[in-house]
Legacy VTK file of the C-alpha trace (Angstrom):
# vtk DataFile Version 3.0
C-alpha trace
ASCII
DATASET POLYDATA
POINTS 230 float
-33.982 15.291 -19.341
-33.082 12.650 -22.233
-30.039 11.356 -22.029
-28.207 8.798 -24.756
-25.981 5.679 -23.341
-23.206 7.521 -24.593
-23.693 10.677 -22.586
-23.884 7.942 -19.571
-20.901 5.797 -20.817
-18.477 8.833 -21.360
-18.604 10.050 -17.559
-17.602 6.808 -16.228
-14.963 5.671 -19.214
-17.423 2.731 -20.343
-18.322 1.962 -23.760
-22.310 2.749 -25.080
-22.324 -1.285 -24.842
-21.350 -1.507 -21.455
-24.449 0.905 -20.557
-26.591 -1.670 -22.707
-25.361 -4.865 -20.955
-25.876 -3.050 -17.514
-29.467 -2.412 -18.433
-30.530 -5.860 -19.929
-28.837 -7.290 -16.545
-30.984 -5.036 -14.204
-28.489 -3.187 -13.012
-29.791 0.129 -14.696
-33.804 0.681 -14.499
-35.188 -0.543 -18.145
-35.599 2.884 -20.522
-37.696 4.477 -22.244
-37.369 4.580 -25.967
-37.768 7.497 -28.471
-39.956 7.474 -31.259
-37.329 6.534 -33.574
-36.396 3.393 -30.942
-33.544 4.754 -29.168
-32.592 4.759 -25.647
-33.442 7.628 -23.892
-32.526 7.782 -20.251
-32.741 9.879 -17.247
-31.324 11.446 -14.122
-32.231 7.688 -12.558
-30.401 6.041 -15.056
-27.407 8.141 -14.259
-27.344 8.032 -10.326
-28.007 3.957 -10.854
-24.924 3.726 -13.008
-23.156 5.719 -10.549
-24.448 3.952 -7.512
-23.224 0.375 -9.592
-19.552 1.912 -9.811
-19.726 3.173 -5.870
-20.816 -0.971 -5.081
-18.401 -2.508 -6.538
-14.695 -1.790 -4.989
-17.072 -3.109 -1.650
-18.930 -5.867 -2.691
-17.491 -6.962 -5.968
-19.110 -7.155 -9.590
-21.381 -10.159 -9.010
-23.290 -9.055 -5.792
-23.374 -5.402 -6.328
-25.264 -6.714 -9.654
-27.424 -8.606 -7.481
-27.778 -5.648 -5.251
-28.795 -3.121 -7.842
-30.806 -6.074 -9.531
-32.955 -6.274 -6.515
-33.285 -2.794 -5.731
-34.645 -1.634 -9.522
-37.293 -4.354 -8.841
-38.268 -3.064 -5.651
-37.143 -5.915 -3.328
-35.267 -3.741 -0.893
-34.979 -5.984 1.765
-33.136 -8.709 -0.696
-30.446 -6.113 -1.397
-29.716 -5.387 1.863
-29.609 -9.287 2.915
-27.293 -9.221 -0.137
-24.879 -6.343 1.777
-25.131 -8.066 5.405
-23.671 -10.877 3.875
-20.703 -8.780 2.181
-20.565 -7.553 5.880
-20.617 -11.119 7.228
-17.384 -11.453 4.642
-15.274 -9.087 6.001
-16.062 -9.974 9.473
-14.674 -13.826 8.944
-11.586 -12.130 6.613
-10.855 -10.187 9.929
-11.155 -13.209 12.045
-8.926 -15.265 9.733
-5.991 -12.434 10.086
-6.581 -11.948 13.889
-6.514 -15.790 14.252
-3.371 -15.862 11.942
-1.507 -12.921 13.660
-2.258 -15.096 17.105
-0.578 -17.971 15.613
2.140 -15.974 14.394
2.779 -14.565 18.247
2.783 -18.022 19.947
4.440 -20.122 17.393
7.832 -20.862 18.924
11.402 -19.786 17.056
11.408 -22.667 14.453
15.070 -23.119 14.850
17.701 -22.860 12.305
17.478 -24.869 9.074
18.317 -28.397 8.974
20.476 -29.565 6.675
19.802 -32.423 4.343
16.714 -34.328 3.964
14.843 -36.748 5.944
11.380 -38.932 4.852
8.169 -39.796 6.434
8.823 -41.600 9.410
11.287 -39.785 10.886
10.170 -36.812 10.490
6.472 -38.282 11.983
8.309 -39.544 15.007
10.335 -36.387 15.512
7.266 -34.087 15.755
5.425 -36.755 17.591
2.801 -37.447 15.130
1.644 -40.473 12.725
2.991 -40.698 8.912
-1.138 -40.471 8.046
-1.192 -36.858 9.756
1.821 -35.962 7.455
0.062 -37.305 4.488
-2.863 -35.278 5.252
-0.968 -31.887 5.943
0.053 -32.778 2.043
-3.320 -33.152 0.797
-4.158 -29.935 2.234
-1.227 -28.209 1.086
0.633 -27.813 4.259
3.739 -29.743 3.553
4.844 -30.165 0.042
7.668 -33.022 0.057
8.751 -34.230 -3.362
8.954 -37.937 -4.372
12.788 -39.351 -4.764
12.676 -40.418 -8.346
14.356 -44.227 -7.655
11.826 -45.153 -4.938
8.816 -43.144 -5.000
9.442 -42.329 -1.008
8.445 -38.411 0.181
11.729 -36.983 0.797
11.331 -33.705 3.169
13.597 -30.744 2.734
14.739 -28.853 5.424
12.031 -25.905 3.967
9.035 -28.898 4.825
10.644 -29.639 7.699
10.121 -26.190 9.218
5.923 -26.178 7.317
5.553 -29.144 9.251
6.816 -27.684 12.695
4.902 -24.802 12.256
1.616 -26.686 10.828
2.352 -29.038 14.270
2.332 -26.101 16.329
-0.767 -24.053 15.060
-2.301 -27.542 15.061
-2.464 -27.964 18.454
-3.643 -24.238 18.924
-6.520 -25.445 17.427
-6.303 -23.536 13.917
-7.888 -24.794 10.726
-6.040 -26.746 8.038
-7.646 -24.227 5.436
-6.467 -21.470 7.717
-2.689 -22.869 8.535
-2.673 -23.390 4.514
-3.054 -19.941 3.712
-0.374 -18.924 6.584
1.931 -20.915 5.392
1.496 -20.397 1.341
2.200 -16.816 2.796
5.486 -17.768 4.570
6.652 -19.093 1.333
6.035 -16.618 -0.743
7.123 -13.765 2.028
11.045 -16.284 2.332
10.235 -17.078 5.541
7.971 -16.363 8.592
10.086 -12.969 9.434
9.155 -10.547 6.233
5.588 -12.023 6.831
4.783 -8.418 8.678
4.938 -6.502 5.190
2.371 -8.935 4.456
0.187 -8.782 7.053
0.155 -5.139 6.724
-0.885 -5.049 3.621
-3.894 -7.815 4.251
-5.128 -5.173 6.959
-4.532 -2.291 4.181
-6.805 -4.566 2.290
-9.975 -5.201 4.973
-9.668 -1.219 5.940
-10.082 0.033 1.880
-12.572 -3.140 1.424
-14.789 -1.394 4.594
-14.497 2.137 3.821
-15.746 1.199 -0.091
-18.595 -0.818 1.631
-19.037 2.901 3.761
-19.018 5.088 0.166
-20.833 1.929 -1.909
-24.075 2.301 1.406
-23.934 5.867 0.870
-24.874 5.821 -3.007
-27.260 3.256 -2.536
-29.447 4.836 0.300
-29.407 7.961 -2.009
-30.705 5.865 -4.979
-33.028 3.863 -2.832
-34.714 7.144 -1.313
-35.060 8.841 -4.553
-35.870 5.657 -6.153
-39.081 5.144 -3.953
-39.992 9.148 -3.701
LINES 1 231
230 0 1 2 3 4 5 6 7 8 9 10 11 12 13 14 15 16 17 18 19 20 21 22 23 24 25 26 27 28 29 30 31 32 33 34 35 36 37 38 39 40 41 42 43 44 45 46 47 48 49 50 51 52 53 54 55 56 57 58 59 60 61 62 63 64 65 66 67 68 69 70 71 72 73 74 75 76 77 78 79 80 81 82 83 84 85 86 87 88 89 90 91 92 93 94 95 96 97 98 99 100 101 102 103 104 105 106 107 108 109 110 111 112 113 114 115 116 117 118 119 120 121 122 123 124 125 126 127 128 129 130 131 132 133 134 135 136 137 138 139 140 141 142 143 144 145 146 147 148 149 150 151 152 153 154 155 156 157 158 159 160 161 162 163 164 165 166 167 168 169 170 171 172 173 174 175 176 177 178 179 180 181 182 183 184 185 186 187 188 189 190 191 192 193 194 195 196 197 198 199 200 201 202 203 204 205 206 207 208 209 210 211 212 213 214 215 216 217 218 219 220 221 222 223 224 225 226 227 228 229
């Protein structure tokens, strides 16, 4: 069976040049061309293509390439180093929410907001800490205070007053700067740490469709690797 790249490009809603592209990049076996010169591809060419689309939603664009890259040229064992490390991935995404979620369930009630502003050193000796640890939190993004425009001091909102009580507190639990970052760019963005469960549903929604696609993306391969090698 001959097939053109725009029988191949129609079934999956890609353009003839997408099909193209795929090939030159190794992601679609190289074809064999017609007398006249054209393209003419096969049954292979079509499960490869399909096997691409099936890696993807798993492993994103750049590795599944890599992955069907290293399968059409018969290094097997490189494309499935490629996948453990997709594995690998998830595993430390999973870690990071369980790790987050633990945070969340033995940070203590943060109190009601505080109202007016306060600056570097009182803040520091409030939470017990040096001005230098505050400065860092701000490098990292923990605490974002702004500068009064007059004297160039930090001035500390109520809002940083509670990221820096909560960065404190999942501090001494022993959690990351990266990972408090993230937590807390979350809070923010959530209005506080109580609508934060929405959002930590929706990161596990996330992992659990990011797994299964790895499931249906190994499924398409180890058909295309069998039939590849018969």
């Amino acid at each position: 069976m001959r097939l053109r790249p725009i029988d191949l490009a129609r079934e999956h809603g890609l353009s003839t040049q997408a099909v193209r592209n795929y090939e030159e990049a190794g992601i679609l076996p190289g074809a064999e061309r017609t007398p006249s010169g054209y393209r003419a591809y096969t049954l292979r060419h079509v499960r490869a293509l399909a096997t691409f689309i099936a890696l993807i939603p798993g492993h994103g664009h750049q590795t599944a390439t890599s992955i069907m890259r290293a399968v059409n040229e018969g290094a097997v064992e490189a494309a499935l180093r490629l996948i453990d490390e997709s594995h690998v991935q998830l595993l430390e995404d999973r870690r990071t929410l369980a790790s987050v979620e633990g945070a969340l369930r033995e940070l203590a009630p943060p109190g009601p907001p505080e109202p007016g502003v306060t600056f570097i050193g009182p803040l520091a000796r409030r939470l017990g800490i040096r001005p230098a640890t505050l400065r860092k939190w701000e490098r990292a993004g923990l605490v974002r205070p702004r500068r009064d425009p007059q004297t160039g001091y930090r001035v500390y909102t109520a809002a940083d007053v509670r990221d820096a009580r909560l960065a404190h507190q999942l501090r001494r639990g022993g959690h990351l700067l990266e990972q408090i970052a993230e937590l807390l760019e979350r809070i923010r963005a959530a209005g506080g740490p109580e609508p934060l469960e929405a959002t930590l549903a929706e990161w596990h929604d996330r992992l659990a469709a990011r797994g299964l696609a790895m499931l249906s993306g190994a499924a398409a391969l180890d058909v295309y690797v069998r039939e590849s090698t018969m």
